[in-house]
Structure formats: structure tokens, C-alpha cells
VEXKOLMAR-240184 format. One line per field, with one value per residue (C-alpha): residue number from 1; chain; z, x, y. Coordinates in steps of 0.1 Angstrom, whole numbers, plus 2048, in hexadecimal, padded with zeros to 3 digits. Layout:
BEGIN
nr = NUM ...
kette = A ...
zz = Z ...
xx = X ...
yy = Y ...
END
This chain:
BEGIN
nr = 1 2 3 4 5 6 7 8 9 10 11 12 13 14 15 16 17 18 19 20 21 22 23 24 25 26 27 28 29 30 31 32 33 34 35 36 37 38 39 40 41 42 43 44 45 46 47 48 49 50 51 52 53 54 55 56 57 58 59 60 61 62 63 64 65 66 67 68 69 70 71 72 73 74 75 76 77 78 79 80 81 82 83 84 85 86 87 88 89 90 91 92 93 94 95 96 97 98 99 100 101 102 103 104 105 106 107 108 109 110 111 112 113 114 115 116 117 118 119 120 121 122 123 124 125 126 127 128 129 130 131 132 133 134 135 136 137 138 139 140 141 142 143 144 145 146 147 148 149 150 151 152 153 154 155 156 157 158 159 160 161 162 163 164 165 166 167 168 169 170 171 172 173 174 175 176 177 178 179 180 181 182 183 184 185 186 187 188 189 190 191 192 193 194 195 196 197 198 199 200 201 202 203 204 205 206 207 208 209 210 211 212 213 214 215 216 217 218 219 220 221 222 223 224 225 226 227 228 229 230 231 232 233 234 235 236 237 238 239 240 241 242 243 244 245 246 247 248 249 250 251 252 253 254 255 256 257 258 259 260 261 262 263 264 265 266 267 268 269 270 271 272 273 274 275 276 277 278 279 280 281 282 283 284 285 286 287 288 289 290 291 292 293 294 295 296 297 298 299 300 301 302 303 304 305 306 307 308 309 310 311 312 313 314 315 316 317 318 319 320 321 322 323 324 325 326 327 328 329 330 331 332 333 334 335 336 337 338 339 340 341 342 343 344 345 346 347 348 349 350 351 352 353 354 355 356 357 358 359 360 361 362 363 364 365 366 367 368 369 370 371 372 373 374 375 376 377 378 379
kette = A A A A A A A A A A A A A A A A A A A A A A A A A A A A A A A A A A A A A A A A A A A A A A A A A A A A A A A A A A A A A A A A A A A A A A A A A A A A A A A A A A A A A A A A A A A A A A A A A A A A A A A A A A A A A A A A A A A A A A A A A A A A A A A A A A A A A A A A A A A A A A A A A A A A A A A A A A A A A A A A A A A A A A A A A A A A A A A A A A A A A A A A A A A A A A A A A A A A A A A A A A A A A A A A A A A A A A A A A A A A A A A A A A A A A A A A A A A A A A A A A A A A A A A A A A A A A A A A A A A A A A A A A A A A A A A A A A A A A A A A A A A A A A A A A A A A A A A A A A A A A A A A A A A A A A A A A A A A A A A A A A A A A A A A A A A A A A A A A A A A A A A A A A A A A A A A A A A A A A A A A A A A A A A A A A A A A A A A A A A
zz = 641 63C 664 664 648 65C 67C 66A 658 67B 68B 66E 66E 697 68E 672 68B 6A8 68C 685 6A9 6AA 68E 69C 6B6 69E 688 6A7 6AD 68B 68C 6AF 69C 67D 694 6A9 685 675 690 67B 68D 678 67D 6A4 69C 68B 6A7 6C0 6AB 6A2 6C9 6D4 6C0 6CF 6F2 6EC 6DC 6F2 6E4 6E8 703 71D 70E 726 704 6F3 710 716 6F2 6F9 716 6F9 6E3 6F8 70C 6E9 6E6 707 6F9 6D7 6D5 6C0 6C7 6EC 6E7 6D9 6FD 71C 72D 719 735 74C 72E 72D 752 754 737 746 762 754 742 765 771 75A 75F 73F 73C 718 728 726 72C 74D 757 737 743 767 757 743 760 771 754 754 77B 770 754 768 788 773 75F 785 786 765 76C 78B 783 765 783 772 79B 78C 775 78F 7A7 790 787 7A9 7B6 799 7A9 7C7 7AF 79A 7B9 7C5 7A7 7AA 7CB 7C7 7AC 7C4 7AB 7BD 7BC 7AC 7C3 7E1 7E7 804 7F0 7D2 7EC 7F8 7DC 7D2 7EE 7E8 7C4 7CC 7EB 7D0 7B6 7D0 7D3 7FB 7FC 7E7 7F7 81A 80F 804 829 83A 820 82B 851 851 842 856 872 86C 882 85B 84B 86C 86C 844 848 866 852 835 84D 857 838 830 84B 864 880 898 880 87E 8A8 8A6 891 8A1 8C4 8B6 8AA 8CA 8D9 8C4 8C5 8E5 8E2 8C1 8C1 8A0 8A9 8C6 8B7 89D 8B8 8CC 8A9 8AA 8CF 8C6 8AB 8BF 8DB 8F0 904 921 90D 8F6 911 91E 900 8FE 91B 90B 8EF 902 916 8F8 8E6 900 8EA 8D3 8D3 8BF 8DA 8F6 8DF 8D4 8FC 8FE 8DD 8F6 916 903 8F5 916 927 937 92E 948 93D 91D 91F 935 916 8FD 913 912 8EF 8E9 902 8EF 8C9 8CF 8A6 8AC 89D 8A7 8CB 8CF 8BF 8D3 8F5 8EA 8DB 904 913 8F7 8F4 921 919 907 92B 93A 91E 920 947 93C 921 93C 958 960 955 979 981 978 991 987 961 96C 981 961 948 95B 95A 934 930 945 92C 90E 91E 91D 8FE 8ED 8EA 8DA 8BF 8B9 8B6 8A1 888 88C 87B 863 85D 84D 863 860 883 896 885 890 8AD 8B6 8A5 8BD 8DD 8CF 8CD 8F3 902 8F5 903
xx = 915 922 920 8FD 8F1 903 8F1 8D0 8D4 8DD 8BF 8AF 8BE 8B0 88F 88C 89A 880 864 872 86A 84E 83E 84A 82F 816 81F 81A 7F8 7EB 7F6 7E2 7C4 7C7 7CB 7AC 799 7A3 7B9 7D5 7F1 80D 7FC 803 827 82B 81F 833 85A 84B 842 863 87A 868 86B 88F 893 89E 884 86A 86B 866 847 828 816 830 82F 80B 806 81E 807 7ED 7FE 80F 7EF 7DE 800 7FA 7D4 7D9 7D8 7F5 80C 803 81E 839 83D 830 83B 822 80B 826 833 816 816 834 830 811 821 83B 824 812 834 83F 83C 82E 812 806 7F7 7D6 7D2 7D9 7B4 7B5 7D9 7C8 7AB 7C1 7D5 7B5 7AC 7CE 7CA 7AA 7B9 7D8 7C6 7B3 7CC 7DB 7BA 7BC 7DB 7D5 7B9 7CF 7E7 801 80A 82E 817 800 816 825 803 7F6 812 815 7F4 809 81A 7F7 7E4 800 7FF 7D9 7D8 7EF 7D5 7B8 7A9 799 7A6 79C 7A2 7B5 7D5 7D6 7C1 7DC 7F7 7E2 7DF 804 810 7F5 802 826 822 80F 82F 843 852 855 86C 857 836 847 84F 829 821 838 829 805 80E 81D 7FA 7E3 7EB 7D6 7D9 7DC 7F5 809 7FE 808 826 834 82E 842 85F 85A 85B 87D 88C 88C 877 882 872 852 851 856 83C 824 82B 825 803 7FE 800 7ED 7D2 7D4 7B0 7B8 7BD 7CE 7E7 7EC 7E7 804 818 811 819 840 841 837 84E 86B 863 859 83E 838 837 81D 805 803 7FC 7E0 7D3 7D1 7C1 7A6 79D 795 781 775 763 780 782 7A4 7B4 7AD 7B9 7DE 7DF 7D9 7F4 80F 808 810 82F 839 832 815 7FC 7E4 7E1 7DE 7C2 7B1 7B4 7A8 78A 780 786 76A 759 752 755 74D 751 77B 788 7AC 7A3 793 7B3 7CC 7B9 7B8 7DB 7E1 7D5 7DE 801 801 7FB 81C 82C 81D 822 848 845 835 84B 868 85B 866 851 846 83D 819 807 81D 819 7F0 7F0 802 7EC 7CF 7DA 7E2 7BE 7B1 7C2 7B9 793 795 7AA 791 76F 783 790 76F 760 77C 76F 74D 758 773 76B 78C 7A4 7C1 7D0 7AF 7A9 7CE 7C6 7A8 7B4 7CF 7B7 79E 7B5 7C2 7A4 79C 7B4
yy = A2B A05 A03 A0E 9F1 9D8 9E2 9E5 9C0 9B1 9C2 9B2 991 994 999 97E 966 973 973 94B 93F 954 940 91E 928 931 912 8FB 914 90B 8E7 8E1 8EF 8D6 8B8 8C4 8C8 8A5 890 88E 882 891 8B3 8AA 89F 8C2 8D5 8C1 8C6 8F2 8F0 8E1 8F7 916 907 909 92A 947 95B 948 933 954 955 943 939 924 90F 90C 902 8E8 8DC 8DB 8CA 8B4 8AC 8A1 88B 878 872 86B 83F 83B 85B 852 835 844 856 84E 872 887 88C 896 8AA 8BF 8C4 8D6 8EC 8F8 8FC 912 927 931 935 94F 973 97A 999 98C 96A 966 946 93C 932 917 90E 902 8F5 8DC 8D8 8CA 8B7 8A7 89B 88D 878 86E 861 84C 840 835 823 814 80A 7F8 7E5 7D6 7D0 7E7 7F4 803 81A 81E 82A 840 851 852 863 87D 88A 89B 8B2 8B6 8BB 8D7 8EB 8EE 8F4 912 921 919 8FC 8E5 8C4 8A5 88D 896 894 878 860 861 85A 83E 831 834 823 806 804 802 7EC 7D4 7DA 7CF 7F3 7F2 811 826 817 824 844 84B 841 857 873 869 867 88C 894 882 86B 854 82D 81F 830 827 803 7FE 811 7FA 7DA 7EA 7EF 7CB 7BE 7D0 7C5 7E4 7D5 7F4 80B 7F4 7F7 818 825 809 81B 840 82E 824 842 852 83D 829 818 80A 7E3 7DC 7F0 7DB 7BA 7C7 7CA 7AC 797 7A9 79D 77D 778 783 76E 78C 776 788 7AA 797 78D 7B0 7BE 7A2 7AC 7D2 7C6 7B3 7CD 7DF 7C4 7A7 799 78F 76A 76B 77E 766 74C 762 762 740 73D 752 742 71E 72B 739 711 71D 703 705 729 723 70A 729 742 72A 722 746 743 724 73A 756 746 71D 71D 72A 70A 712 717 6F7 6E8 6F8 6EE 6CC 6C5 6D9 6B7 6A0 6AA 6AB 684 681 689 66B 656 65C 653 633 624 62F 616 5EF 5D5 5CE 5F2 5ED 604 61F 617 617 638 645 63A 64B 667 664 658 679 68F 679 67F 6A2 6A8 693 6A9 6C6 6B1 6A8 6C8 6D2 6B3 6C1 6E1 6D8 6B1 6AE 6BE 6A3 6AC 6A6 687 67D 688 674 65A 653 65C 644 628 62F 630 60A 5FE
END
């Protein structure tokens, strides 16, 4: 008799305990509902501890409602102006507790439609807090909201909500935030994401110089030659890769990646004149001097052309000069022949300069320039 009063007092002890953490649910329940009525933020703290106790409970936390009343209440948390700051993971918060209450196997759900529907209204609120964020040039937070979206985006995606905003646009926008935070590696790794879902020239293009600016130049090449095979007819993929030849010295790689990229756009006037920049560097001045005609040719405005060709002839003056100040005293049809030809060069250097001053009228290196030609010439 005494062993069936203890059984029965434990089976009740059981259910007072199940009936307990039952009503921590229906406490938070009834809480939520006051805070809705009269936006009382101690009603919201009470339904966050009842909702957090049942969350833990054995009983309870099996159950899909206890955790989508969490994503309610938690949800209100991330909204509410002051709670808001005492946590800045509510919003994530109440992601994964609706996510768990989908997840669970639970019959007595009802719910799972409003659970979605907050889900959505969630991606809404934390794309635009990405936005906000951005615009106040907060790119950490940013990046942080933007790429929250991939998760967001999946969990609709597997309920058949439509999204949003897209998936690739939130990456894109993560990796712009971080690049701007100064976050390379994680900028990089929203890239690589974006190239494995579309290949687009961009994402290859921003990607490389990320790689460049960490250091890992063979990366940068690489992924600048898959873009290139990729899309062949696309010149700023080539002029990226002409600027790595250029910096490493790569001349003759350089100019016939120039002569790609002209043949793509002809009417380029800045590629005639990077030819003409590569032919110089290579000690080719009479090729130079050829690009940066075609330069002037096409664009007569292309102030650095015009500058390069003449500092071609001025600077071929210096050669002449040397010879000069080299000579005896009584070598003076040498010294004259010499001087010609310095005065030739001076001749033809001396229009470009001008031109120059025509379009920037205080371009120090022109007026230098001319300067120094004028002066020669008078003599």
C-alpha cells in the first residue's frame, strides 16, 4: 500500500513539474500579449526569462511552440528602442528559434505558415538594417547583416517563400561592405561564394584585386586568366592584366596584351597611350612617340599623351646636350652640328608642351618644360 502512495505522489510530483513548464509557456504567452496591448517593456523582460526557462526544460523545449513564441518575443526584443540595446543578437535570436520550431516534428504545430511569415519579415528588417548600416558607414555591421541574408534566404527557399532580395545581391553587398571595413579575407570569401553562383567578369575582376591587395599576386593572375577565358572579348579584364605585367616589368607580355585590348576597343585613346607608356619603359622611343601620336589622334584633349610625346623629344635633347658639354673648346662644328640637333628636338618637343598649357594652364612640368626650350632657342 505505502509503495503504491509513493508511486502515485511521484507521478504527481511529474505532472506538477510538466504542468510548471507548461505554464512558463503560457506565462511568456500572456506576457507577449500585455506588451503588444501597452508596450511595457518589463512585460517583454517577463516573457523573455518564462520563454528562456521553457527553452531549457526537457519538457518543453520538444515542443515547436515554445520556440516560436520565443521568435515572437525575441523578435519584439530586436524592435523594441531600448531593449534593442541591451543585445544586439535578438534578431538572429529569433531566427533560429523559428527555425527550430519548423524543424521539429511536432503534430500540434499550427503555426508554421506565421513562423515563415516572420521569417520573411525578419529578412526584410535585417537587409535594411545592412543598408542602414552602410550608409552610416558602419561596413563591420553591414557586412554582418548582409551576409546573415544567405542563411535567411536558405531557410525560405526550403519552404518555397519567395525571397526578399536575392541571394547574390546580399553577397554583393557583403563583400562591398567588408572590402570597405577593410575585411579583405572576408570580402574574398563573399567573391569566391558569388563566383560559384554566377560567373560573372565582376566578381572575377574584384576578387583578383583582393588577392592583390593581400599579397597573393598568383592568385590575382589566376583568376584574371579564368576571366579571360571566360570572357575573351572583355577588355578590363585585359587591361587588369596588362597593369600586373606592367608592374612586374613583364613589357613584352604587356604590349601584347595591348594589342588585345585595342583590337577590342580602337577607339581607346588610353590604350595607345599605356602602349606608348610600355614601349618607353622598354627604350623604345621611337615607338613610343608612334603610340602616343595615335593617342592625340584619336583624343587631341589626352593631356598625358601630349606630355609623354614631348618630354620623348625633350628628354632625346639631354643626349646631345651631354655630347656638347663633353667637347674641347675648339671643337666648334661639332659643338654646332650638336646643338642642331638639340634645337630639332627642342622644335618638336615644344608644340606639345604647349598644348598641354592650353589645357591645364598650370601644369608645372610643361611650364618647366617650355621654360627651358624657350630659353634655348634664344640663344
Amino acid at each position: 500500500m505505502k509503495k503504491a502512495i509513493l508511486i502515485t505522489a511521484i507521478l504527481f510530483a511529474a505532472i506538477q513539474i510538466s504542468f510548471a513548464q507548461s505554464s512558463k509557456v503560457m506565462a511568456a504567452y500572456n506576457y507577449l500579449d500585455e506588451y503588444k496591448l501597452g508596450k511595457d517593456g518589463e512585460d517583454l523582460v517577463n516573457a523573455k526569462e518564462a520563454i528562456d526557462a521553457a527553452c531549457l526544460n526537457e519538457t518543453t523545449s520538444i515542443q515547436a511552440k515554445t520556440w516560436y513564441y520565443k521568435g515572437l518575443i525575441y523578435q519584439l526584443l530586436a524592435k523594441d528602442e531600448l531593449l534593442s540595446k541591451t543585445d544586439p543578437n535578438f534578431m538572429s535570436e529569433a531566427l533560429s528559434a523559428y527555425e527550430k520550431a519548423l524543424s521539429l516534428d511536432d503534430k500540434k504545430f499550427r503555426n508554421t505558415d506565421d513562423a515563415l511569415l516572420y521569417i520573411k519579415q525578419i529578412s526584410g528588417d535585417v537587409f535594411n538594417s545592412g543598408v542602414d548600416a552602410y550608409q552610416k558607414s558602419d561596413f563591420n555591421k553591414a557586412y554582418k547583416d548582409f551576409y546573415a541574408m544567405k542563411d535567411i534566404n536558405k531557410t525560405l527557399t526550403k519552404f518555397g517563400i519567395d525571397l526578399v532580395v536575392d541571394t547574390e545581391r546580399c553577397l554583393s553587398n557583403a563583400a562591398s561592405a567588408a572590402e570597405s571595413a577593410g575585411m579583405n579575407k572576408e570580402a574574398i570569401a563573399a567573391y569566391e561564394e558569388l563566383i560559384g553562383m554566377n560567373k560573372k567578369a565582376e566578381y572575377y575582376r574584384l576578387a583578383a584585386n583582393l588577392y592583390k591587395a593581400e599579397g597573393d599576386k598568383t592568385k590575382a593572375m589566376s583568376l584574371l586568366d579564368q576571366a579571360a577565358e571566360l570572357y575573351p572579348d572583355d577588355v578590363n579584364i585585359v587591361i587588369d592584366q596588362l597593369n600586373y605585367y606592367i608592374e612586374d616589368n613583364k613589357l613584352n607580355e604587356a604590349i601584347d596584351k595591348l594589342d588585345k585590348a585595342i583590337a577590342l576597343q580602337p577607339e581607346n585613346d588610353m590604350l595607345y597611350f599605356v602602349k606608348g607608356n610600355a614601349y618607353d619603359k622598354n627604350g623604345d622611343v621611337e615607338l613610343a612617340i608612334v603610340e602616343y601620336e595615335k593617342a592625340i589622334s584619336i583624343n587631341p584633349k589626352n593631356d598625358k599623351a601630349l606630355y609623354n610625346a614631348g618630354a620623348m623629344y625633350f628628354l632625346g635633347a639631354n643626349e646631345y646636350i651631354k655630347q656638347m658639354n663633353e667637347l674641347n673648346y675648339n671643337e666648334t662644328k661639332k659643338y654646332n652640328e650638336l646643338d642642331a640637333k638639340r634645337r630639332e628636338l627642342y622644335l618638336k618637343a615644344k608644340p606639345y608642351f604647349e598644348k598641354v598649357l592650353e589645357l591645364i594652364p598650370d601644369d608645372e612640368a610643361s611650364q618647366k618644360a617650355l621654360f627651358k626650350i624657350n630659353s634655348a632657342l634664344k640663344d
